[in-house]
C-alpha positions in Angstrom: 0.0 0.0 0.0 1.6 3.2 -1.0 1.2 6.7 0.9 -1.6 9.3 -0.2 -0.9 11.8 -2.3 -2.0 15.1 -0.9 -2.9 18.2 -2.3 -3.9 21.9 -1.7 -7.3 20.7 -2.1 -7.2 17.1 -0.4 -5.3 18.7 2.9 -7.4 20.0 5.3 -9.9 16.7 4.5 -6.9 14.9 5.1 -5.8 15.9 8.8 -8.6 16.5 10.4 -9.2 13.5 12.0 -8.8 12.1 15.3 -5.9 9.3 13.6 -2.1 10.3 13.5 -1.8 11.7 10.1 2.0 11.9 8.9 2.7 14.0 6.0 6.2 14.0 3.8 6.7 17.4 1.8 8.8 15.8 -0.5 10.4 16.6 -4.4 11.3 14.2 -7.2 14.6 15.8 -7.5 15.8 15.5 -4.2 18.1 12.3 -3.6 17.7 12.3 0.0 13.6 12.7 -0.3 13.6 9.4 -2.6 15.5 7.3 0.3 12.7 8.2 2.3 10.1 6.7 0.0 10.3 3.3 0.6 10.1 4.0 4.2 6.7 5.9 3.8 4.9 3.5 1.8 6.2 0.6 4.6 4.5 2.7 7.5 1.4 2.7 4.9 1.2 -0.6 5.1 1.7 -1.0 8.8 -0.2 2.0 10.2 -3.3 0.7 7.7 -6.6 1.7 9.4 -4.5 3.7 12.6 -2.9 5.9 11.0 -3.0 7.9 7.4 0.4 8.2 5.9 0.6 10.9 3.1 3.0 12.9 0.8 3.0 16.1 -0.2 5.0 17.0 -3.6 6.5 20.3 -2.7 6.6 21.3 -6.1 2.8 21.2 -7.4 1.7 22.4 -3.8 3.3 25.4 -2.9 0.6 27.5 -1.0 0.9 24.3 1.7 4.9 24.8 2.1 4.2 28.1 2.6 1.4 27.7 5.1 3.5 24.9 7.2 7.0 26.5 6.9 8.4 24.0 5.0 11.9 25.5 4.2 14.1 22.0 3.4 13.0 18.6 2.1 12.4 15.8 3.2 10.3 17.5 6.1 7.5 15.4 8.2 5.3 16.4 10.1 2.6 14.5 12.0 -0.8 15.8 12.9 -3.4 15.0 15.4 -6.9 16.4 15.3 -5.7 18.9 12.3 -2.4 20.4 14.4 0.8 19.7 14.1 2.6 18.1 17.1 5.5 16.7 15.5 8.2 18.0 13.0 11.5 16.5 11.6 13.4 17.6 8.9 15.9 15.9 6.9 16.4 12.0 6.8 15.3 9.6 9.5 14.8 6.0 10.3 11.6 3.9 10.2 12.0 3.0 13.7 12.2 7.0 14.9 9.1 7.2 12.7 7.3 4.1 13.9 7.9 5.5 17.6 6.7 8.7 16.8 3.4 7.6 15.3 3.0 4.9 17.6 2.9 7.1 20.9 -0.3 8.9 18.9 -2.0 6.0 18.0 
């Protein structure tokens, strides 16, 4: 099962729910964003019916880079109930990721 793909007009829909919703603002450019694909699509698959797991293409969705300060990519960030309460930029690990969502679930 592969992540969402979000959009200016899917997003709000999207987070605003009471299940842990983690968003990567990603680019298809960006070497370091593509490592973390395989990743993303995993936690799809795990997190299936607990969690939504989405990406955001950075590119064709400026206005929400913009709107959730998203200066460098990869960036996640993980909502609850439409807020963000978690942010990491850069490259991480499954496992950090897993933890992070898990606590929320």
């Amino acid at each position: 099962m592969a992540a969402i793909e979000a959009t200016q007009a899917t997003f709000k829909e999207l987070i605003n729910t009471d299940q842990p919703v983690l968003v990567d603002f990603w680019a298809e450019w960006c070497g370091p964003c593509q490592m973390m694909t395989p990743i993303v699509n995993e936690l799809s698959k795990d997190f299936a019916g607990k969690a939504k797991i989405a990406k955001v293409d950075v590119d064709s969705n400026s206005e929400l880079t913009v709107e959730f300060g998203v200066r460098n990519i990869p960036t996640i960030l993980i909502f609850k109930n439409g807020e963000v309460v978690e942010k990491i930029v850069g490259t991480t690990t499954k496992k950090e990721l897993e933890d992070r969502i898990g606590k929320l679930v």
